[in-house]
Steps between C-alpha positions, in 0.01 A plus 500: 500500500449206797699680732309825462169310546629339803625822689135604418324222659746518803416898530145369433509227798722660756210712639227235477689299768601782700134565512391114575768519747407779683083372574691159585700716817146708557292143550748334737534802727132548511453093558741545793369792655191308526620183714693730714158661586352152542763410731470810722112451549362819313254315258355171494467291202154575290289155495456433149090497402358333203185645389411235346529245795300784722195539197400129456653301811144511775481644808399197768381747786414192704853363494714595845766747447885375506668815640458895528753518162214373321305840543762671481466623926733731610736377803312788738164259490571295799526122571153446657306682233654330209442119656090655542574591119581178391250265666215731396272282279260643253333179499435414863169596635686578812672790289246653315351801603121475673237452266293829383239601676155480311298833522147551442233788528530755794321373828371805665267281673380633897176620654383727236665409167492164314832335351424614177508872645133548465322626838274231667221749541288715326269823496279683293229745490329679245145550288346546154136431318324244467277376121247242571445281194285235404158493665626742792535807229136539455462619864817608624681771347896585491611560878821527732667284684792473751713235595737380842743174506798334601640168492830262507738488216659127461766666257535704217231320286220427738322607777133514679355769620160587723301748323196752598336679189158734562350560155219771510242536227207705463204419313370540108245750445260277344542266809394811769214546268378134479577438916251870567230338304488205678538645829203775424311210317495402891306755611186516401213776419300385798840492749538836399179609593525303823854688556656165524778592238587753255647441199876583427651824275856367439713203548839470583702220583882354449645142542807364621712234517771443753721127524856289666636328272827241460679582194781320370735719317767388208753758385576389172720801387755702740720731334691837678195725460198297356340177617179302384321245740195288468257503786164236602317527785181328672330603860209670610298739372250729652205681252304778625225712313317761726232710356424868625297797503561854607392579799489798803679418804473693849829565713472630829826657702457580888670816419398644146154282529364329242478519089433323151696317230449324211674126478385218334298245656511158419156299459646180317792254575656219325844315588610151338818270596649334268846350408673657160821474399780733243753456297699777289831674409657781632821709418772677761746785499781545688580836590887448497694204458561497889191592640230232658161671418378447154172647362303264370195467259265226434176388326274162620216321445242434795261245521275479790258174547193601618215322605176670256211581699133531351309850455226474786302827590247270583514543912345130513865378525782555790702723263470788306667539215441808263855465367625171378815586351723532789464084519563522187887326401686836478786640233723765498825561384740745729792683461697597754836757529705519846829456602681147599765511800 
């Protein structure tokens, strides 16, 4: 019984050490083969890397480099370049690069256009009614009005501008009435009879007022199409009421001799001076996102200080005055539409 058992375990063992025998041979070939290539100069030696050592040791930028093995340069990079390499500092000031420039807004700034972009100067023409208010209403009624200006823009925000506005106005019905019943209250029965005067039929009459003006200008909202501004001005103002009747006229040509026409004639005159000032609002539209002109629209308040004169139909004084409320302190309010280059 032992010896069987121990032929088995020498059947069992006899391969087991041919086979442990046989990876032995394989290893110490391959280990060989692999100095010989050493030797000959095929393959360098890998540089052994810890991961660990790379993760948590720092990197000290500021610290000179030792040598071009290091970085790992390859032997093409030549001697000058790597010695530059190495004495570059990160924390000189002479190596750092130059410091960033600091930009601000566009500067498109020359004989016509402001830094900001805006254009330094500024036109505008256009017209639109006038409603007197206040005490003015109860003579004047709703009239037209046109208006002519230009000026210097500082920037975007603010500018100045010189301004003419003519404001025309005709006269209430009940105010005709009143005026042709004081001016035929003038004329008397026994004037008539002397032919010294002859009473009127009709009156007509309109009233105007025309001023220059400096008007400071704030822009308080400027978007790609719309814009809002706020607008005051003070200057001169000029009132005028002139008071007609109709009349025939006589035209004679050289040619085609001479012939009639009917035209107003004007038998009373009043004008006043005064200074007024404005203020008000006003809205603009661009008409593309590049273009310059804008319309524009705007409403204001007008104030003009006049001096009162007294009523005096008297003739024993050295003025005449059937019509006191052109000296009177005048209101309106106008609103104007035109277009803004």
């Amino acid at each position: 019984m032992h010896i069987m058992i121990s032929r088995i375990s020498r059947n069992r063992l006899y391969p087991i050490l041919g086979r442990t025998a046989a990876v032995t041979f394989l290893t110490v070939v391959g280990t060989l083969g692999l100095h010989a290539q050493q030797s000959a100069g095929t393959s360098a030696p890998l540089p052994a890397i810890s991961l660990k050592t790379s993760l948590i040791a720092p990197l000290n930028l500021s610290a000179p480099l030792s040598s071009s093995d290091d970085l790992g340069y390859s032997s093409s990079v030549g001697n000058d370049e790597m010695a530059d390499a190495e004495r570059f500092d990160l924390g000189a000031s002479a190596d750092q690069p130059p410091p960033r420039r600091r930009y601000g807004h566009p500067n498109y700034n020359d004989s016509r256009t402001n830094s900001d972009g805006s254009p330094k100067y500024s036109f505008f023409g256009g017209g639109g009614f006038g409603v007197p208010v206040g005490g003015t209403a109860n003579y004047l009624p709703v009239g037209w009005g046109l208006q002519l200006g230009g000026g210097r823009n500082l920037n975007k925000k603010f500018g100045v501008n010189v301004q003419f506005d003519y404001d025309h106005f005709g006269f209430q019905t009940s105010t005709l009435n009143n005026q042709l019943a004081i001016y035929n209250g003038l004329c008397t029965p026994a004037d008539q009879v002397a032919g010294l005067c002859q009473p009127f039929a009709q009156l007509g009459g309109t009233s105007h007022v025309w001023s220059f003006t400096l008007d400071p200008k704030y822009t308080f909202y400027d978007g790609d199409k719309y814009g809002a501004y706020a607008v005051v001005g003070v200057g001169f103002y000029h009132k005028t009421a002139n008071f007609t009747t109709p009349a025939i006229g006589t035209y004679c040509d050289p040619f085609y001799g001479c012939f009639q026409y009917q035209a107003n004639q004007t038998i009373d005159k009043y004008t006043s001076n005064a200074p007024g000032f404005n203020a008000g609002v006003g809205m603009t539209y661009k008409f593309s996102r590049f273009a310059s002109q804008r319309f524009y629209g705007e409403v204001r308040y007008v104030f003009v200080d006049n001096s009162p004169r007294p009523f005096d139909i008297s003739g024993t004084t050295a003025y005449f005055n059937a019509f006191p409320q052109n000296s009177a302190k005048t209101s309106y309010i106008p609103v104007k539409f035109g277009i803004l280059f």
